[in-house]
C-alpha positions in Angstrom: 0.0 0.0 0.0 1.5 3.5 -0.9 1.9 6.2 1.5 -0.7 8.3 -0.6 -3.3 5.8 0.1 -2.5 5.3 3.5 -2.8 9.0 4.5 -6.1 8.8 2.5 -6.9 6.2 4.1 -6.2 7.8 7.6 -7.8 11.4 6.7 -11.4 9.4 6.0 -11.0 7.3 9.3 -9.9 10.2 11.7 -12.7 11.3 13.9 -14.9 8.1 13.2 -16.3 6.5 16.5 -16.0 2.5 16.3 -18.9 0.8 17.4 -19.1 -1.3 20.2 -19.4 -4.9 17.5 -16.0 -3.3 15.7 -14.3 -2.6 19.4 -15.3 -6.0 20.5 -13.2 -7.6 17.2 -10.1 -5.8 17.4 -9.9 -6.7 21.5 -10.5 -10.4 20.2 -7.8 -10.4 17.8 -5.5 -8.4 20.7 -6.2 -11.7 23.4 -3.1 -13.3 23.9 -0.9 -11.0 22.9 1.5 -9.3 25.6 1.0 -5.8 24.8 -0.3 -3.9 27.9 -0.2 -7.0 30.2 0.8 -5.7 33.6 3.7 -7.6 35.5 3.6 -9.4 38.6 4.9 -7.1 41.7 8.3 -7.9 42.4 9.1 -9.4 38.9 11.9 -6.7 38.3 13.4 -7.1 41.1 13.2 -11.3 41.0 15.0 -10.2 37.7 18.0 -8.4 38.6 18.8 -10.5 42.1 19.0 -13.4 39.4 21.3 -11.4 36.9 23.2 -9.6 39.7 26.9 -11.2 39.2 26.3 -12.6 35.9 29.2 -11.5 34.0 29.0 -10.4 30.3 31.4 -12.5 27.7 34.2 -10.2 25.7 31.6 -11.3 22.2 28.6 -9.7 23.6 30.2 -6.8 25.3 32.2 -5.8 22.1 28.6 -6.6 19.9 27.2 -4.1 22.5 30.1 -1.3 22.9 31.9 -1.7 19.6 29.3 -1.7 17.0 29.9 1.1 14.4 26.2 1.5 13.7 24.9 1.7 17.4 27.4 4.2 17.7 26.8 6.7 14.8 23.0 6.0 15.3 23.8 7.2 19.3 26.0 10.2 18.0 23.5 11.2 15.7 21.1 11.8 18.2 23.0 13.7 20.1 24.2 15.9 17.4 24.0 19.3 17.8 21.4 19.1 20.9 21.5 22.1 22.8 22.1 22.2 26.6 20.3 24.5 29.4 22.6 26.9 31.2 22.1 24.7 33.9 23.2 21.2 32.2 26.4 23.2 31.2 27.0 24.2 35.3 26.7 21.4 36.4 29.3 19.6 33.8 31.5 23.0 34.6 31.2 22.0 38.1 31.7 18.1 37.6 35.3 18.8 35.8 35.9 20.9 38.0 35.6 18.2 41.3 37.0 15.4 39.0 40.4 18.0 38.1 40.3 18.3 42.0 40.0 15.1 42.8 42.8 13.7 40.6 45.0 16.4 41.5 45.2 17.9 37.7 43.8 18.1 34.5 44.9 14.9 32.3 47.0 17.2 30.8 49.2 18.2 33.9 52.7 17.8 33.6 52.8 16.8 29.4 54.1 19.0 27.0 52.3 18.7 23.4 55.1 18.4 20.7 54.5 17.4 17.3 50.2 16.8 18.4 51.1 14.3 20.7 51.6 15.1 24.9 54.9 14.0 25.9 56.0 13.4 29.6 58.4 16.5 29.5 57.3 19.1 32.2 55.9 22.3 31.2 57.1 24.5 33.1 53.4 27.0 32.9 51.8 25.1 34.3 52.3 24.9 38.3 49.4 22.8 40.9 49.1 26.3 43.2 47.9 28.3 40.5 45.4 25.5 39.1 44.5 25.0 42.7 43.6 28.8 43.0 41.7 28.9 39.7 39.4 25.6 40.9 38.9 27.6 44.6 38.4 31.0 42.9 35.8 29.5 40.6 33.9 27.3 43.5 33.5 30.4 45.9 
């Protein structure tokens, strides 16, 4: 069926009330079927005390983490999504904590030469004036 035919087909049917003999079919045809069956209380949680442990094998966790496609299609989605002021706070304020934390940006102590970081010191960059920027900003 084309798509002209459906949206015909969907512009004659919109606002139609089904009656009670047409309901009655489509809930027959439905029976059986799990859609919109609710789940036993507790089920979820039956669920993950039985999967808790359970380790993933190096074949499904590459299928899951390595897969080209599920990576574009993720990328794409996120592609040019804009973020509220406070989203980008917050992240401002989690690099800052995690810089804190590990005593340094990533960075700290490597020289880039020739678009790689090298262990040479840089001699800019020195912890008490990182440590002053990450305080100055917090307060």
């Amino acid at each position: 069926m084309s798509e002209e035919t459906k949206k015909k087909i969907s512009k004659s049917n919109t606002g139609k009330v089904m009656s009670m003999e047409s309901r009655k079919k489509i809930s027959d045809a439905n029976t059986g079927r799990l859609v919109g069956i609710k789940k036993p209380d507790g089920l979820g949680e039956k669920i993950s005390k039985k999967l808790t442990g359970v380790k993933k094998t190096k074949e499904h966790s590459d299928k899951i983490n390595k897969n080209p496609e599920k990576i574009k299609k993720t990328a794409s989605k996120h592609r040019g999504m804009k973020r509220s002021p406070e989203a980008k706070e917050k992240m401002r304020l989690a690099a800052l904590m995690r810089i804190e934390k590990n005593g340094g940006p990533w960075n700290k102590g490597k020289k880039l030469v020739d678009g790689k970081f090298s262990q040479e010191k840089d001699l800019n960059l020195s912890m008490e004036s990182h440590e002053h920027t990450i305080n100055k900003q917090l307060n």
